[in-house]
C-alpha positions as CSV (number, residue, x, y, z in Angstrom):
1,X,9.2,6.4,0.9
2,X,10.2,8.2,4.0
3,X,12.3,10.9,2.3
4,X,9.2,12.4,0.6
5,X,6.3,11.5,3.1
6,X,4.4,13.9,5.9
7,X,2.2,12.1,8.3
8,X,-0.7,14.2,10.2
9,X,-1.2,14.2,14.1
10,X,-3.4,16.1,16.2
11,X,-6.1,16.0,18.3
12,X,-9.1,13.7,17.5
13,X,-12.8,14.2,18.3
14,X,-14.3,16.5,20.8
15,X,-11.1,17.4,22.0
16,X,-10.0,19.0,18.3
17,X,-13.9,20.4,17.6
18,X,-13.2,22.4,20.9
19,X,-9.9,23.4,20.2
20,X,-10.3,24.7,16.7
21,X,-10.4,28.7,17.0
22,X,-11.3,29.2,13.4
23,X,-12.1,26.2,10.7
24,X,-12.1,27.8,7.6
25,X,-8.4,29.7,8.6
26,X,-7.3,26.2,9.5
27,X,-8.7,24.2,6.4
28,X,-6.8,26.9,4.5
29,X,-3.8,26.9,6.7
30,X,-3.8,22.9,5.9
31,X,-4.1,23.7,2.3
32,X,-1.2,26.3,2.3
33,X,1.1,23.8,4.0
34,X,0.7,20.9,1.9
35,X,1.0,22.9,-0.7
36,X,4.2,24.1,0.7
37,X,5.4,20.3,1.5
38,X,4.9,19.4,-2.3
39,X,7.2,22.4,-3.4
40,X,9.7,20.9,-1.0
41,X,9.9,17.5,-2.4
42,X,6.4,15.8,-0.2
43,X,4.7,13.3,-2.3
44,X,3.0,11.0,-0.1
45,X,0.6,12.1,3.1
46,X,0.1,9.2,5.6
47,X,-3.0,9.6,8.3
48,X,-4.4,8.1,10.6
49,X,-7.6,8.7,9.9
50,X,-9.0,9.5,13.3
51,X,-12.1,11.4,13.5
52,X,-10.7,14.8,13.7
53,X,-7.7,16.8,12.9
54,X,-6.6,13.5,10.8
55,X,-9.4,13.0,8.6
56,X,-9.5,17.1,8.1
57,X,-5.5,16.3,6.7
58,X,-7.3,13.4,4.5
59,X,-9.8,15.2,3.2
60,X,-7.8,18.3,2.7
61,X,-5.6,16.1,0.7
62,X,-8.3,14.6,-1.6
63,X,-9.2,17.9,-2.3
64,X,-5.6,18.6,-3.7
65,X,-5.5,15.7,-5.3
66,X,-8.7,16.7,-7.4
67,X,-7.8,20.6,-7.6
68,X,-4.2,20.1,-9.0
69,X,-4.5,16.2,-10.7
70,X,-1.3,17.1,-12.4
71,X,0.5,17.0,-8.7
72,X,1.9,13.4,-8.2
73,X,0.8,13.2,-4.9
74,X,-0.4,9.8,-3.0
75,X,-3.1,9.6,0.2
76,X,-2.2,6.5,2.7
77,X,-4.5,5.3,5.3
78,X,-2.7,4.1,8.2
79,X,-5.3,2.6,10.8
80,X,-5.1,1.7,14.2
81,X,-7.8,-1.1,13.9
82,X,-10.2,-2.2,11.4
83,X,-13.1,-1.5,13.6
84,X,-12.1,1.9,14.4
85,X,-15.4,4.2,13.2
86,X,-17.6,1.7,14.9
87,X,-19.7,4.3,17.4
88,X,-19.0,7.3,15.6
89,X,-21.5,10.1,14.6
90,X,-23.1,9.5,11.6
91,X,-21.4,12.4,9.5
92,X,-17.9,11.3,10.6
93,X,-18.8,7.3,10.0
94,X,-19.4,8.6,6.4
95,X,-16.6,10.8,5.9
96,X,-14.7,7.9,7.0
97,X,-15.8,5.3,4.8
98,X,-15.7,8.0,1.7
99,X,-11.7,8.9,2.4
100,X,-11.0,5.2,2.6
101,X,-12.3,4.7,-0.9
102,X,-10.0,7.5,-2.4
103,X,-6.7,6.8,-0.8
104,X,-4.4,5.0,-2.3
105,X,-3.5,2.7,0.1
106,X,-4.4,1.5,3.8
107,X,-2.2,-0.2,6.3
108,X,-4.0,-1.7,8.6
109,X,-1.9,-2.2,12.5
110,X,-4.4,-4.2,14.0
111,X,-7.4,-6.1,13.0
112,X,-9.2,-5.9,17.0
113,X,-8.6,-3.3,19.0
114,X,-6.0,-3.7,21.5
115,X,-4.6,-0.6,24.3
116,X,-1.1,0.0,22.3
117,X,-3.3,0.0,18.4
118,X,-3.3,3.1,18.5
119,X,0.4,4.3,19.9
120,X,1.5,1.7,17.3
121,X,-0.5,3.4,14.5
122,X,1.6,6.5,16.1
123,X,4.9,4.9,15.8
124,X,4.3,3.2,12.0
125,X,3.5,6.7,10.8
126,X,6.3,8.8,12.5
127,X,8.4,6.2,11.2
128,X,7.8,6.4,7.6
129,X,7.8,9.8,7.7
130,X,10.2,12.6,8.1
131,X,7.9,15.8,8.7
132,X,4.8,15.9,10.5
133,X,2.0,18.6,10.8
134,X,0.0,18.5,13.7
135,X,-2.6,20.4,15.5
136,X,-1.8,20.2,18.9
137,X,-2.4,22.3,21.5
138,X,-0.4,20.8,24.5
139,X,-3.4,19.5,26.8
140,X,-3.2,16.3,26.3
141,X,-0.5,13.1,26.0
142,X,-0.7,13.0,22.3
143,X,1.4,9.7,21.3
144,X,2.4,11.1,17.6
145,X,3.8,14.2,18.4
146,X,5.3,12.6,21.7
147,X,6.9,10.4,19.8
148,X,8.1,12.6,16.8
149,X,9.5,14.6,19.0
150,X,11.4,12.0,20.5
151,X,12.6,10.7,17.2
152,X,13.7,14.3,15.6
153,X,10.8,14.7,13.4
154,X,10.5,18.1,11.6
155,X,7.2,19.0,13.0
156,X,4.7,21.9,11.7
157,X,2.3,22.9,14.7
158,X,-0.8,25.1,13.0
159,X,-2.5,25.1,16.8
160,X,0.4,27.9,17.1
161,X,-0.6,29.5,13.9
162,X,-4.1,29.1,15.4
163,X,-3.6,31.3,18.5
164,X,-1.0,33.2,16.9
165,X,-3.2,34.8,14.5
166,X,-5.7,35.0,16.9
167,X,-3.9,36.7,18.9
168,X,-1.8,39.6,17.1
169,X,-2.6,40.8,13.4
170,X,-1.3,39.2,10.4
171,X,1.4,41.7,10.4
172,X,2.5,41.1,14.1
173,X,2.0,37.7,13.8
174,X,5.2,35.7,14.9
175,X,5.8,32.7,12.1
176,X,5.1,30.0,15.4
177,X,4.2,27.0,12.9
178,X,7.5,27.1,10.9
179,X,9.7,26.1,13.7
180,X,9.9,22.7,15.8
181,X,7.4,22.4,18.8
């Protein structure tokens, strides 16, 4: 499985709402790159499924999945702890609930919470994977792309893509997410 599998990373609540520069670019940006990772041989997408950047990966795959059915790609729900929407907004508890129902498979780490669920969750999907795409901007100690950067992980950043098209013009634009954060 790890040959053909990307795993998504990022930041999760508040902190990805407030990063986000321009949705729509980056649900497209998500689109593109998957997209891209199925060309290259990527059949099977494991998140997280954190509120965030990880459930915009899920969802982003779902759509795929029912946009181009003939695509033999697979969604994997790899969560922390069973509990893990409990005191979440109502929007994002649904979401939730509806992605689980679609994938096509969910690891669970932990049934309780405990303070290493989550950097577990981390490790399990940086270790079935060998490429990850991410949406981090550097602010804060973000276990998955800490640790796939530790392990050699071929990483896709689109918080660089973010700010560089932000930034310059298309044109200008240096190709930031392509290359290892």
């Amino acid at each position: 499985m790890k040959e053909q599998t990307v795993c998504f990373g990022g930041h999760s609540g508040e902190n990805f709402r407030r990063c986000v520069f321009d949705s729509a670019r980056l649900r497209a940006d998500l689109y593109t790159e998957m997209e891209a990772a199925v060309r290259d041989g990527f059949h099977t997408f494991l998140s997280g499924v954190e509120c965030g950047f990880d459930l915009l990966c899920a969802e982003t795959v779902l759509l795929m999945k029912l946009v181009r059915p003939e695509l033999p790609i697979r969604l994997l729900a790899v969560i922390p702890f069973e509990t893990q929407p409990v005191g979440w907004k109502k929007a994002d508890y649904d979401l939730y609930f509806h992605v689980l129902s679609k994938c096509d498979g969910i690891v669970s780490i932990n049934t309780q919470f405990t303070r290493d669920c989550r950097k577990k969750c981390a490790s399990y999907l940086v270790d079935h994977s060998n490429r990850l795409l991410c949406y981090d901007d550097g602010s804060d100690d973000n276990d998955i792309v800490k640790y796939a950067r530790e392990q050699g992980l071929q990483m896709i950043n689109l918080y660089q893509k973010d700010l560089a098209d932000l930034l310059f013009d298309e044109k200008d634009a240096p190709r930031l997410h392509k290359k290892n954060v």
